[in-house]
C-alpha positions as CSV (number, residue, x, y, z in Angstrom):
1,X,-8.9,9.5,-4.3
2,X,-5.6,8.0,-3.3
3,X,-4.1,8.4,-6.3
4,X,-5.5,11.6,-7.3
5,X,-4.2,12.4,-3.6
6,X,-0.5,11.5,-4.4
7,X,-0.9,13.2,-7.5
8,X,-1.8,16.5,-5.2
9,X,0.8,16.5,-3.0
10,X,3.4,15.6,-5.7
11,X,1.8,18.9,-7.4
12,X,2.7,20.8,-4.3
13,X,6.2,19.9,-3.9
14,X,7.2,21.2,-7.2
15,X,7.1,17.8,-9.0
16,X,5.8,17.5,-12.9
17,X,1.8,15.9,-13.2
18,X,0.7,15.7,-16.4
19,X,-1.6,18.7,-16.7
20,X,-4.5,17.1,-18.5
21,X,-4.4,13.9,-16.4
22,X,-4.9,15.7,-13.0
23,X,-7.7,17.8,-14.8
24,X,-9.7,14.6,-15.4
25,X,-8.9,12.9,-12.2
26,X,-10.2,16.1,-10.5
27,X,-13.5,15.9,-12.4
28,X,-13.8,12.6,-11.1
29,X,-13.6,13.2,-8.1
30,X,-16.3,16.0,-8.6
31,X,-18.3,13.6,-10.6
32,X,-18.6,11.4,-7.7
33,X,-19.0,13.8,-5.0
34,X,-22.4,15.2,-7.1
35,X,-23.6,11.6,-7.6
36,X,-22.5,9.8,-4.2
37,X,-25.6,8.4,-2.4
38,X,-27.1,9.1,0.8
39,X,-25.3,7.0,3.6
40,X,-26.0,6.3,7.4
41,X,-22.8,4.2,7.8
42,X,-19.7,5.0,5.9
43,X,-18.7,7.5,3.9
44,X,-15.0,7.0,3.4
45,X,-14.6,7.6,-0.5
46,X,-16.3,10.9,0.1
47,X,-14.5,12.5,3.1
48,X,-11.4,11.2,0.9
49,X,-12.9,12.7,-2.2
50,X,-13.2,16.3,-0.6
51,X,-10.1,16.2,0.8
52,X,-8.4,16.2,-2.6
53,X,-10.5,18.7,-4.2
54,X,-10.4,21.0,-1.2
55,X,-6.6,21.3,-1.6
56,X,-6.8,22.2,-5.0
57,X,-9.6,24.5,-4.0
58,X,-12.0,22.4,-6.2
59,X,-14.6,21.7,-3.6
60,X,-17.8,23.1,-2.8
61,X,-18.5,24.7,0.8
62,X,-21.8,23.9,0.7
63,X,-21.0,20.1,0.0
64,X,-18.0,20.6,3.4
65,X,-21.1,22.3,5.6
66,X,-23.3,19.5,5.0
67,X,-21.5,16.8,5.4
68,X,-20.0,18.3,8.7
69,X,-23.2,18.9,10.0
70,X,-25.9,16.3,8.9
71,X,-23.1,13.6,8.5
72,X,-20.2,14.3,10.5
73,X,-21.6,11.1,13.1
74,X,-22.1,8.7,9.7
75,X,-18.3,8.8,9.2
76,X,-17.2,5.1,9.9
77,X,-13.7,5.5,10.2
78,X,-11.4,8.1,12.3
79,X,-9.6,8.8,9.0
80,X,-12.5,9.9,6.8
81,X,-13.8,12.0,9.8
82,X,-9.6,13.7,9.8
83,X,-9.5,13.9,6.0
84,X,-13.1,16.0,6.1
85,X,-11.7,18.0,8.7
86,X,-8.5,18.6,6.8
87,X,-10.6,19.7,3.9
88,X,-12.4,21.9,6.2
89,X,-9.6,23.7,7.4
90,X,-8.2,24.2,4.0
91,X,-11.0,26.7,3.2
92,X,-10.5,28.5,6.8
93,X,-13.5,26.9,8.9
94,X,-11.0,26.0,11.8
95,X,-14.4,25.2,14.0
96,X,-15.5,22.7,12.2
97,X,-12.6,20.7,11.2
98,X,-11.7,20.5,14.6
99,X,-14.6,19.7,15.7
100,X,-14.1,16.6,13.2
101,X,-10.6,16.2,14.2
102,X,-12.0,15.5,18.2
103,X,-14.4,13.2,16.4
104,X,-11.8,10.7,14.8
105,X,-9.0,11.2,18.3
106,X,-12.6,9.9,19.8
107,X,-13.1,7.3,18.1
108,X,-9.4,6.2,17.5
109,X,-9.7,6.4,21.6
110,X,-12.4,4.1,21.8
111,X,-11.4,1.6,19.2
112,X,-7.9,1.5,19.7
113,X,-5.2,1.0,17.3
114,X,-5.9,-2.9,17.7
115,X,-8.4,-3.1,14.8
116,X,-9.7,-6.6,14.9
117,X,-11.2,-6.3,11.8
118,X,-8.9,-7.9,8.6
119,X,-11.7,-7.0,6.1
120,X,-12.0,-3.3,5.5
121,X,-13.0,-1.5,2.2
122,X,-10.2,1.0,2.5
123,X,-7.4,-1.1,3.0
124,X,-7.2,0.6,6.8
125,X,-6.2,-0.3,10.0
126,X,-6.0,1.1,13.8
127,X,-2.8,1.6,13.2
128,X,-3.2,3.4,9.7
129,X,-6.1,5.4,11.0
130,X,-3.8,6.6,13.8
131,X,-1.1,7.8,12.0
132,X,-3.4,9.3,9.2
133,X,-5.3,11.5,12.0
134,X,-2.3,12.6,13.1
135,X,-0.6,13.8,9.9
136,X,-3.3,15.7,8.6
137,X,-4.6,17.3,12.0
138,X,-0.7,18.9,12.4
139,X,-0.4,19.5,8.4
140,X,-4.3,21.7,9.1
141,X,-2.3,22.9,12.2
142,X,-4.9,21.5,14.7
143,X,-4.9,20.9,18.1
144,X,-8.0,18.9,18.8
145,X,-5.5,15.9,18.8
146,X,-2.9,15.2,21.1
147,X,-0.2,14.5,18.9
148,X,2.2,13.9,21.4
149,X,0.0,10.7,22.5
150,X,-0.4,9.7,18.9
151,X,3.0,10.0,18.0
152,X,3.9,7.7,21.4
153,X,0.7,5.4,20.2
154,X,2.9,4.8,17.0
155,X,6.0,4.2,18.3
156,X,5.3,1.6,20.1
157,X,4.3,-0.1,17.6
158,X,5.7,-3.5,16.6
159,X,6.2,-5.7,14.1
160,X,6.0,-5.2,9.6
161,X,3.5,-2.0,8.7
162,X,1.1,-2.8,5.7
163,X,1.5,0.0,2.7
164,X,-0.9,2.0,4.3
165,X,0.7,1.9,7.5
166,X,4.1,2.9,6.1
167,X,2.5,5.6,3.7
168,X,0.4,7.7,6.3
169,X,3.4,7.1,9.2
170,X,5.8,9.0,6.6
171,X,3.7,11.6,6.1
172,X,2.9,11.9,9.9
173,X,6.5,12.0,10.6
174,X,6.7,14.7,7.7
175,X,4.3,16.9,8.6
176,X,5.9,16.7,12.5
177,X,9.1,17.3,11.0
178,X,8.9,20.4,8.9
179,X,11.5,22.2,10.8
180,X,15.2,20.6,11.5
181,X,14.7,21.8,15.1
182,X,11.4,19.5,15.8
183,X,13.3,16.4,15.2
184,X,15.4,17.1,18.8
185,X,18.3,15.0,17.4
186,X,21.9,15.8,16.7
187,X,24.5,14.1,14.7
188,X,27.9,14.8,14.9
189,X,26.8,17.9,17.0
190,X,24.6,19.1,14.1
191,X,21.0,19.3,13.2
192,X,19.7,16.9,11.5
193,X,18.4,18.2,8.3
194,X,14.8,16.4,8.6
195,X,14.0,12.9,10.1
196,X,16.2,10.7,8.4
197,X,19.9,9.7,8.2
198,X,21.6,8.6,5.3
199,X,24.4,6.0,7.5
200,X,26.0,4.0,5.2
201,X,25.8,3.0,1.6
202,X,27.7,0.0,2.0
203,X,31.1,0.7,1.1
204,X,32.5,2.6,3.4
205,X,30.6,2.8,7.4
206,X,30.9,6.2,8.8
207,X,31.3,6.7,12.4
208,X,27.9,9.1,13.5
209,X,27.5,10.1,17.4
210,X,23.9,11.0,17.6
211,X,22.7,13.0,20.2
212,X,19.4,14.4,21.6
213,X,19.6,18.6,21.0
214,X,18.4,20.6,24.2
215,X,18.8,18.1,26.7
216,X,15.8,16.0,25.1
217,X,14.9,12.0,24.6
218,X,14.7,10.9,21.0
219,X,13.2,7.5,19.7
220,X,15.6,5.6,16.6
221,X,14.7,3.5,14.3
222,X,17.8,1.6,12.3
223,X,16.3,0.3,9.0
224,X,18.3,-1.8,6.9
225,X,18.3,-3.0,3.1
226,X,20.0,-5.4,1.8
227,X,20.3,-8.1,-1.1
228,X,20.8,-11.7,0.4
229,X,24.0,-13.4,-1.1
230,X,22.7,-16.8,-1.8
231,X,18.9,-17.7,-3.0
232,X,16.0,-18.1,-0.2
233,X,14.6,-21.2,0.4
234,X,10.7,-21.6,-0.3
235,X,8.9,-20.6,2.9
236,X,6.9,-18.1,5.1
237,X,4.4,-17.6,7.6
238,X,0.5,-17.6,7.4
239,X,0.4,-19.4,3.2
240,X,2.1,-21.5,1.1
241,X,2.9,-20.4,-2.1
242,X,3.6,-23.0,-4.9
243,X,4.4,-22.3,-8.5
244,X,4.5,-25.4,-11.5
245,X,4.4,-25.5,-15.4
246,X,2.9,-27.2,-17.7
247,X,2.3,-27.8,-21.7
248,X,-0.9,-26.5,-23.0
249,X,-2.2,-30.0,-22.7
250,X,-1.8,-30.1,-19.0
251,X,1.7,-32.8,-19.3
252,X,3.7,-31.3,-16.2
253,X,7.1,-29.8,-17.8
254,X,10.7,-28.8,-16.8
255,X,11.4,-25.2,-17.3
256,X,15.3,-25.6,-17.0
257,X,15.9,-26.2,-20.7
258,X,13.3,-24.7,-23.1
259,X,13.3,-23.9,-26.8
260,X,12.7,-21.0,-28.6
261,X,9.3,-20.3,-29.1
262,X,7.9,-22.7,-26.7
263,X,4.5,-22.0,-24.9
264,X,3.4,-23.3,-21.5
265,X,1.4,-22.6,-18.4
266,X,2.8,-21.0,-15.0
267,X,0.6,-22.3,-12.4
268,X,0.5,-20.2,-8.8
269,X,-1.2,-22.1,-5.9
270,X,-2.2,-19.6,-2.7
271,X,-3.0,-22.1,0.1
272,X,-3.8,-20.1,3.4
273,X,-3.5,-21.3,6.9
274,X,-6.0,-19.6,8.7
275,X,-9.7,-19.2,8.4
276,X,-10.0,-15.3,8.4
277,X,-10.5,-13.6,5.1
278,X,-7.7,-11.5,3.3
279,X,-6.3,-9.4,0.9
280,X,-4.0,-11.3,-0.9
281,X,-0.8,-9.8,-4.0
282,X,0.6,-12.2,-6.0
283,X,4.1,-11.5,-7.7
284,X,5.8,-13.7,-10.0
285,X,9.0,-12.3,-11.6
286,X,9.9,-13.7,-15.1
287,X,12.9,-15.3,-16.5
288,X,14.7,-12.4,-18.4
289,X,14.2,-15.0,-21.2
290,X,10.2,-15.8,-21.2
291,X,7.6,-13.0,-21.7
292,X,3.7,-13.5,-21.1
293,X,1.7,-14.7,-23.7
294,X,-1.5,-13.4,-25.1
295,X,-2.0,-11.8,-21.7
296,X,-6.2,-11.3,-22.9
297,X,-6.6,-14.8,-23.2
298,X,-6.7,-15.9,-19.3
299,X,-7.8,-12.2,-18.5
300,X,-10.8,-12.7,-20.6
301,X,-11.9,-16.3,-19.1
302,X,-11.3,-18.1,-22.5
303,X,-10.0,-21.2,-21.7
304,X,-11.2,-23.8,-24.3
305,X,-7.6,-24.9,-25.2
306,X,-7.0,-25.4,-21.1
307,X,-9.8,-27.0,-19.9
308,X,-7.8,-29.1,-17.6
309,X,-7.4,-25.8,-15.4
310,X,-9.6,-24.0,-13.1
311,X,-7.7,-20.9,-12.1
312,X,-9.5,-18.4,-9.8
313,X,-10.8,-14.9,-10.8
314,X,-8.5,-12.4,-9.8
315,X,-9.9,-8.6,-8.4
316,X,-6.9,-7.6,-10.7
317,X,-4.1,-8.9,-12.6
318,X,-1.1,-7.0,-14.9
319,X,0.6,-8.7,-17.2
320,X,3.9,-6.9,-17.3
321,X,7.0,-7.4,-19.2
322,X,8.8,-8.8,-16.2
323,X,6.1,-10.1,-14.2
324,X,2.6,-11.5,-13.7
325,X,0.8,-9.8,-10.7
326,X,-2.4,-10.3,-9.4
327,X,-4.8,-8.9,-6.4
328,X,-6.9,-11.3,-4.8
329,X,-9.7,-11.1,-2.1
330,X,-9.7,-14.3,0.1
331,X,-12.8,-14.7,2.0
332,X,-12.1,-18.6,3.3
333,X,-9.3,-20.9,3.6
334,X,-9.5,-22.6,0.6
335,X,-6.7,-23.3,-2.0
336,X,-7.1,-20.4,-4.8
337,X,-5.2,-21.1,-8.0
338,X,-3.6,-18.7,-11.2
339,X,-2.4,-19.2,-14.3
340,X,-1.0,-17.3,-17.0
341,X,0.3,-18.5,-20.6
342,X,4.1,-17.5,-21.0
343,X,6.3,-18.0,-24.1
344,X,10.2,-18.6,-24.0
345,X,11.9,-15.9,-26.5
346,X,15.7,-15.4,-25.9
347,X,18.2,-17.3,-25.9
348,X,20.4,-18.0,-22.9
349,X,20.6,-19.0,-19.1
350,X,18.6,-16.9,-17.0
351,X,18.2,-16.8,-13.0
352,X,13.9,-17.6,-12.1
353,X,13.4,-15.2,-9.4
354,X,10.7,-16.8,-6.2
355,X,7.0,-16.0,-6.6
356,X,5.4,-14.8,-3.4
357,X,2.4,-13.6,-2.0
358,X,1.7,-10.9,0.6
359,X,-1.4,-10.4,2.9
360,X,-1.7,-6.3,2.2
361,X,-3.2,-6.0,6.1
362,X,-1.0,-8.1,8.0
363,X,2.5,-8.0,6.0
364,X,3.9,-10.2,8.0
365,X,2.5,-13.0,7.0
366,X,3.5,-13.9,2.9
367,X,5.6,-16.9,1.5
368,X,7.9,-17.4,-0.9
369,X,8.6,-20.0,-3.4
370,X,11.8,-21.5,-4.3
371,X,14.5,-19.5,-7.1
372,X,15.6,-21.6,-10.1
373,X,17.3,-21.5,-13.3
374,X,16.0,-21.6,-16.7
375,X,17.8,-22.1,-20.4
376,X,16.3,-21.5,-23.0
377,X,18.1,-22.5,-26.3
């Protein structure tokens, strides 16, 4: 539903989706609206599912009614009770999606944006759930939630948001934004032409005075980007990342000078600090020199030639042209191990990029290994 979501709204701004594609990821989503079982506690995949097909105007009243009605208490999370409201008030039945729209400000109310909980289906949070429930109650145009409280709730937040955080936050601050006038803020005595300022591309600094239009307070946020001049060193905060190569008889080897043609073993070690479960994403850039190797051969579990090893299954792993990535669910605080088969191809002396890993709730903790060199002759 999240991708078929992007998909959607990519579809409404004028962008170009394969016509087929969304066809099938529509009947999908239909498919498993039909066939999704009873629940007394849950219910997130569904309320995500109608949402979806509602925009498109692909869902089924009947199926909105019901699960307003018999289920609308079942909904375990403030953004599955928003999105069924949001699919509600797509068709026109304002009473009912805000009556779901009170439902999730309730709940976000009672639970707070604190969500204790680091183990959730959906990849949420408090924090995501807040600004989700706010961007779809003011795209639906509700007022069953105080947006002014939500948007002060998000604000004050601190610290790295997850993905899901960042995603639904932008498209809060979009759907709040629609007009230049909502944004209050001035710069260089003019509107600003939606939420975000463009200040400097690095080459030449341009002096801005922002001001707050009509007399009004305005929160801002400074981001900066930047590429770091000289390499990291290996570190971070919550696990320790290590990465090591080998021959495919287990002999430890030095990847600064390789031949042509050889084949060895990247090795990732993931060793967490903490006791509490996670989601875990592992990213390992390649040499521009060395490209994986027979990707289906550790993907499939066949390891007769590497006995020595005993790498961990990952939840999901692409073997790219540039990378080796991986998904991993971490339910205890042991040491979890990857490996991957990689084969040096072109000549020449290329910069190893760090391997890292990323906890997707709490992006502020991930480590980083070291950068090297690698020749390959």
């Amino acid at each position: 539903a999240y991708a078929s979501d992007f998909l959607s709204r990519a579809r409404a701004q004028g962008h170009e989706v394969p016509p087929q594609a969304f066809a099938q990821a529509m009947d999908n989503l239909r498919n498993r609206i039909n066939y999704a079982p009873d629940f007394d506690r849950g219910g997130a995949d569904i309320a995500y599912a109608l949402l979806v097909l509602a925009r498109e105007g692909a869902a089924q009243m009947g199926d909105l009614r019901y699960y307003a009605d018999v289920k609308g208490d079942a909904f375990a999370t403030p953004l599955a009770a928003a999105q069924l409201g949001a699919a509600l008030a797509a068709y026109g039945d304002q009473r009912r999606a805000d009556r779901m729209f009170a439902r999730a400000a309730q709940m976000i109310a009672t639970e707070g944006q604190g969500d204790s909980r680091l183990w959730r289906a959906d990849f949420g949070t408090g924090l995501r759930d807040t600004a989700g429930v706010l961007a779809l109650a003011a795209e639906a145009g509700s007022e069953a939630v105080d947006r002014a409280a939500f948007t002060t709730r998000l604000a004050a937040a601190e610290g790295r948001r997850s993905t899901q955080e960042a995603a639904w936050t932008l498209l809060a601050a979009h759907a709040l934004t629609r007009t230049p006038e909502d944004s209050g803020l001035l710069v260089n005595g003019q509107p600003v032409q939606g939420p975000f300022v463009h200040a400097s591309d690095g080459a030449q600094v341009q002096d801005l005075a922002l001001t707050a239009a009509s007399g009004r307070s305005a929160e801002i946020t400074l981001t900066t980007l930047g590429v770091p001049e000289v390499p990291l060193p290996a570190g971070g905060m919550g696990y320790t990342i290590s990465r090591s190569h080998y021959t495919l008889e287990g002999a430890p080897l030095d990847l600064q000078t390789l031949a042509v043609g050889t084949r060895f073993v990247t090795v990732l070690e993931v060793t967490p600090h903490e006791e509490t479960g996670a989601r875990l994403m592992v990213n390992d850039p390649l040499p521009a020199g060395v490209e994986i190797d027979n990707p289906n051969l550790l993907r499939s579990g066949d390891l007769r030639d590497l006995d020595w090893l005993k790498p961990a299954a990952a939840t999901h792993a692409e073997f790219r042209s540039d990378r080796f990535l991986a998904a991993l669910d971490l339910r205890e605080a042991k040491p979890v191990t990857l490996a991957y088969i990689a084969r040096a191809v072109t000549p020449g002396d290329f910069h190893h990029p760090a391997a890292s890993v990323e906890d997707m709730y709490r992006p502020a903790f991930r480590a980083r290994t070291g950068t090297g060199r690698v020749e390959v002759r």
